[in-house]
N, C-alpha and C positions, 0 to 999 in steps of 0.2 A: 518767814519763808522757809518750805521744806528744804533739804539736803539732800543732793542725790548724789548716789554711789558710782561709777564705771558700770559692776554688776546689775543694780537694778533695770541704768540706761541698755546694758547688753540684755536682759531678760527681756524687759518689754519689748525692743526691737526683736526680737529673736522668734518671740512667740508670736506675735504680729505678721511680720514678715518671711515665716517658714525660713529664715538665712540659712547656708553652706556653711557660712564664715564667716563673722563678727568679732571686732577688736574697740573696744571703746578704749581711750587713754583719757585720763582725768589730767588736764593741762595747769591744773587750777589749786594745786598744793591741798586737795584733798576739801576745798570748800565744798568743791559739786558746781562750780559757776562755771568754766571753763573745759568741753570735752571736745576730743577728736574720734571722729568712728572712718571706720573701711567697714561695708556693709556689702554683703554679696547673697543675693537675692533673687529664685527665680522668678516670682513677683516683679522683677524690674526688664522683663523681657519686652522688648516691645515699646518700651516706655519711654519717653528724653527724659534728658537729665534734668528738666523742669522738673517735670513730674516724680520723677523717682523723690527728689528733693519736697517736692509738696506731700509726699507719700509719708516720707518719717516726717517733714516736720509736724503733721495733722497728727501723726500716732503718740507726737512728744509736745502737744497742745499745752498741755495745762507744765509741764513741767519745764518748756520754753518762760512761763511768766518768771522764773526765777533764775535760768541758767545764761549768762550773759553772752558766753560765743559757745557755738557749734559748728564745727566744720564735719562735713561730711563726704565721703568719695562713697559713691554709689556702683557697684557692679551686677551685672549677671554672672552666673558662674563659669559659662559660658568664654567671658572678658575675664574672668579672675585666674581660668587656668591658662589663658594665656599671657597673663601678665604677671603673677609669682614665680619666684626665681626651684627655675627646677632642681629638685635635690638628690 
């Protein structure tokens, strides 16, 4: 079974999804089984949170056969400047 990186999972979502702002964290002591993303996405306008969800998991098809959890927080950017802490 392939090994995937943080960076690859951040590229393909990225390129995919046109994202603002993409964070993958590898949960999984660097196996690649184990990631968490914050995804902000104008693509997700309009969209539930079913969907947005069916959205990357469809874009991360084949590399779901091998990666065991994935959590995901899905936003617009819209939802994302309102919810990062302002600096």
């Amino acid at each position: 079974m392939p090994v995937y990186t943080k960076e690859y999972i951040e590229n393909k979502l990225s390129k995919e999804l046109d994202t603002t702002y993409i964070n993958v964290e590898d949960l999984s002591d660097s196996c690649g089984a184990k990631f968490q993303a914050l995804i902000v996405s104008p693509k997700f306008e309009s969209k539930s949170l079913l969907e947005r969800h069916r959205m990357v998991n469809s874009i991360l098809a084949d590399e779901m056969k091998s990666i065991h959890a994935f959590t995901q927080k899905t936003l617009t950017p819209e939802q994302w400047k309102k919810q990062k802490p302002q600096s």
